[in-house]
C-alpha angles and dihedrals in degrees: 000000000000151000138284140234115203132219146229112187126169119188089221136334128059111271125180109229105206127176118214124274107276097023128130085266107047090168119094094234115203117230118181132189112314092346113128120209120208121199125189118218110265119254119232116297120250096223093045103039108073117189098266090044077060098050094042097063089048086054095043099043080046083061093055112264145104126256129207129182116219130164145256116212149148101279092195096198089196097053094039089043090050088044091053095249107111124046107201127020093212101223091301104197095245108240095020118084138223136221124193141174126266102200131182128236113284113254111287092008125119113246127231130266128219133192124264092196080070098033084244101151124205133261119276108259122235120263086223126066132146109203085206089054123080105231127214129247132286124257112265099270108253118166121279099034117222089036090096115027128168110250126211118232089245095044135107143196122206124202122188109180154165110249111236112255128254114328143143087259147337136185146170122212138164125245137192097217118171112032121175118280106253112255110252097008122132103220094169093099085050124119110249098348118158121165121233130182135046132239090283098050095029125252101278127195116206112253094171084186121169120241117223117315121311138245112246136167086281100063104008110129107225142158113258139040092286139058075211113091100335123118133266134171123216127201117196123187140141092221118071092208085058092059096040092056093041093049081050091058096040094058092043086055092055102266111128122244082234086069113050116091117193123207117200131215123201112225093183087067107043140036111267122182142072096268134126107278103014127151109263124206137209135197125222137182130202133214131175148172101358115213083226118023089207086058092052104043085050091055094048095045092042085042096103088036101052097033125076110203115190132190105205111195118180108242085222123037108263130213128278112269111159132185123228120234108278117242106245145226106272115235117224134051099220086250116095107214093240095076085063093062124076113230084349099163082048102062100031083066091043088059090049096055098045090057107046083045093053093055110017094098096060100026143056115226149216126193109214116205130201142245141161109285107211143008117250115254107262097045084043093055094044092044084045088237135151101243092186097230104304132191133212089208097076147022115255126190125164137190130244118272117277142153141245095218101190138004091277101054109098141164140244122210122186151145148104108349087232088201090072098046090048105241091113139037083206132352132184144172118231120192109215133186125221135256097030100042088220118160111217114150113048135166120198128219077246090080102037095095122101086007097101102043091089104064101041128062113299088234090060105119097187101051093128091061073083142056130201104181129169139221118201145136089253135047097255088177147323090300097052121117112203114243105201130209123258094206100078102001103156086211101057135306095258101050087082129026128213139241109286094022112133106252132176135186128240128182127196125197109189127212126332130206093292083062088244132087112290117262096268087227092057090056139078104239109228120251136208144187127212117205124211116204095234 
């Protein structure tokens, strides 16, 4: 066995290659007509490769696997979509932030190509390939490439990273996120369905379905007095042998037991392998609402830097060892939330009334209902739907489509402030535009108090157990959030929307006090209103 080098060629022209921020190449490499560029695999780099990271890949390569070094970043879904880079957003909880992994190929499979017209580079090649060896196929291209990989059954991934600092909230979960497209099936009626892949790699559906519940700031095992900015390493496989024998090799190499967080994934479920067709995974982590926005901006810019990602790959096919699915953490508590609000129905139609009476006369309305947005993981892979990125973590329920038709059309969101019931540890509504799923206009529990005392008795002492908060183009009050245009955003086409665009609304309320979303039948689902100029 040995390993690659990897290789650019354009036909003619002169194209910059450039890998995403936060890939294995973060350089723009120049390749002119007929000229072919070769680019080793980066070592390790010096800021990112402690001592023990170091010691753990030669313990790890002296058991008998491969080791291949990959990358954890920001993936910003606004700024890639609107570079052309990323081809859905995936409903991105606008204000909070995402990381993901970049991996390399597995050892002796293709990897996969992207496309240069659209600055979609292509996959990272394996380290390891044997020229007398058939490889398997590549992983269905997805921009960016690296983000979704295949993963053997006796295969691992180590993370060793630097937690994020002080937030509402952070987490990190598995997904499985592209399956085969079942033979014979029509998905054309299917919500959110888009096709990736081609004959070679197999025709592939998004799934985006969370694996297990996550670990989050609440349960992550870490070095230090804090879950804040201190340092974790994670282990995910779907062989329990795998993990035992690269735990056994962490803690050799210096890293604490108390430390080390495994997450499982269950091979009887899925469809492990390299194989066409194949079920391919991705990694993301959330952040939202830092406490400083310097620190912050320091950790995400550092992230690369400060985190070791390594894809282990026996260097003989082990044995079968799968886990089972994990029992998870029960949502509900046994107690609706409206039992926690006095004269709650009262006042939630109270809100209603005061706003349809204030614009009315000048507005058309329509009154948005709720349901639940999305299925959880699990039920989303074995119903072969797209489940949109879920988290156990929190509720979600969303609106039906609808559209701002002119600069004076706006929308009122508003309900029970599910922080102070304690049903969320936050909650917030997103307003998102189709096709694209992009999340551009949010407003965080943070701003809900003092919005609702307007609309309900003077004499009302609870009126901040509710919110009524507006989107609009212009600032209506003191309770208005900004919704920007797409069509000369100096940011990026999809961080606003236009008029006529299909949008849609989303709220979130995150853990309750079971550390998990809250049941959706012991919550009040959000509301809105959206208001026509007549």
């Amino acid at each position: 066995m040995k390993k690659k080098q990897f290789f650019n060629t354009f036909a003619a022209g002169i194209f910059a290659a450039a890998i995403l921020a936060g890939g294995l190449v973060s350089s723009t490499v120049l390749v002119s007509a007929n000229e072919e560029s070769t680019t080793e695999a980066p070592e390790n780099s010096d800021t990112a490769q402690d001592n023990n990271a170091s010691q753990l890949q030669t313990l790890l390569e002296n058991e008998g696997f491969y080791v291949q070094q990959g990358s954890f970043y920001e993936l910003d879904t606004l700024k890639e979509a609107s570079a052309g880079r990323l081809l859905s957003c995936f409903g991105n909880n606008a204000g909070s932030s995402y990381t993901v992994f970049n991996l390399p190929a597995a050892p002796e499979q293709d990897n996969a190509k992207g496309n240069p017209d659209y600055n979609w580079p292509d996959e990272t090649a394996t380290l390891y390939d044997d020229p007398n060896v058939e490889n398997a196929p590549a992983n269905p291209y997805f921009a960016p490439g690296g983000w979704q990989y295949k993963l053997g059954q006796d295969e691992a991934i180590v993370l060793i990273t630097q937690l994020p600092p002080e937030c509402k909230y952070y987490s990190f979960i598995n997904y499985v996120m592209f399956t085969q497209q079942k033979e014979g099936k029509d998905y054309t009626n299917e919500k959110a369905f888009f096709s990736a892949g081609n004959e070679e790699t197999g025709l592939y559906h998004p799934i985006f379905g969370s694996i297990g519940d996550s670990v989050n700031m609440v349960n992550i095992k870490h070095d230090g007095d804090s879950a804040y900015g201190s340092q974790a390493v994670i282990v995910i496989s779907a062989n329990q042998t795998v993990t035992e024998k690269v735990t056994a090799q962490l803690t050799a190499a210096g890293y604490d037991e108390s430390m080390i967080n495994v997450m499982p994934i269950p091979a009887d479920t899925y469809n492990m392998g390299l194989q066409k067709g194949a079920d391919t995974f991705s990694f993301l982590g959330r952040i939202s609402q830092p406490t400083d926005q310097d620190a912050y901006d320091s950790y995400t810019e550092s992230l690369s830097a400060n985190s070791v990602v390594y894809r282990v790959s026996p260097q003989k096919e082990l044995d079968a060892d799968p886990y089972e699915n994990a029992v998870l953490t029960a949502r509900g508590t046994g107690e609706h939330e409206i039992s926690k609000l006095k004269n709650g129905s009262q006042h939630l139609d109270e809100i209603r009334e005061a706003i349809i009476s204030h614009y009315a006369n000048e507005y058309d309305y329509e009154e948005l209902s709720t349901d639940i947005a999305v299925p959880e993981g699990l039920t989303a892979y074995l119903n072969d739907r797209n489940a949109q990125g879920d988290n156990r973590d929190t509720a979600y329920v969303m609106t039906k489509d609808f559209t701002l038709n002119s600069d004076e059309d706006f929308v009122v969101v508003y309900g029970v402030n599910h922080t102070q019931t304690g049903k969320a540890l936050y909650s917030n509504a997103v307003l998102y535009a189709r096709p694209m799923l992009n999340g551009v206009c949010s407003v965080y529990d943070s701003l809900f108090p003092g919005s609702a005392a307007s609309y309900l008795e003077e004499d009302c002492d609870n009126a901040d157990d509710y919110y009524v908060y507006k989107m609009a183009r212009t600032q209506m009050d003191d309770y208005t959030a900004i919704i920007e245009h797409s069509t000369g955003n100096e940011k990026g086409k999809f961080y606003g929307v236009d008029n006529g665009d299909t949008l849609l609304l989303a709220f979130r309320a995150y853990m309750d006090e079971n550390n998990v979303g809250a049941s959706y039948y012991e919550i009040v689902y959000d509301r809105a209103i959206v208001f026509h100029k007549k």
